[in-house]
C-alpha positions, 0 to 999 in steps of 0.5 A: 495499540498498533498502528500503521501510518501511511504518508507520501500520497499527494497530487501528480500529473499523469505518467508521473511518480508518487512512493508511499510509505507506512510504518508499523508499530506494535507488531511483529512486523516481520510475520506479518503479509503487509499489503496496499489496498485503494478505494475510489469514491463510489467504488470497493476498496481493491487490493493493490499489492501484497508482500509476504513475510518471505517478500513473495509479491501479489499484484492488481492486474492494472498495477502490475509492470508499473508498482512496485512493493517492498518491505524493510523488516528493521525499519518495520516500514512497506512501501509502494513505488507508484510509477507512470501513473494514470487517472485511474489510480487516483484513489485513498491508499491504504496500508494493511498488516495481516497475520495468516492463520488468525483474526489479527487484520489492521488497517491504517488512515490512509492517504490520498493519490490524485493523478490529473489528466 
């Protein structure tokens, strides 16, 4: 069964700092697209940020300049460096592992972000 385990979410005062990390078990970690995505209460989940097996990045609009995702294929781990956080990413964070051209499409917890003004 694959899991994806999330941990480092937490409570931070605005302009602080949070590092996100999610292990990935039973997968070929190193083909898969690894992403973060949030959800707010009340409102979709949205894409944060994306790394691709060859570590190309994708980033939301709002994040960018300010998080930064990477991958450690040995350690079959992803993580997401949040930095100068505002109240407006406080959010449930969750790991995606996503396998281009099939159905395979996971998702784990997440964990909780909340940054106080």
């Amino acid at each position: 069964q694959v899991q994806l385990v999330e941990v480092g979410g937490g409570l931070v005062q605005s302009g602080g700092s949070l590092r996100l990390s999610c292990t990935a078990s039973r997968i070929t970690f190193s083909s898969y697209v690894m992403g973060w995505y949030r959800q707010a209460p009340g409102k979709q989940r949205e894409l944060v940020a994306t790394i691709s097996p060859g570590r190309t990045t994708n980033y939301a609009d709002s994040v960018k300049g300010r998080f930064t995702i990477s991958r450690d294929n040995a350690k079959n781990t992803v993580d997401l460096q949040m930095n100068s956080l505002k109240p407006d990413d406080t959010a449930s964070y969750y790991c995606n592992a996503r396998l281009l051209s099939t159905t395979r499409n996971y998702w784990g917890q997440g964990t909780q972000v909340t940054v106080s003004s």
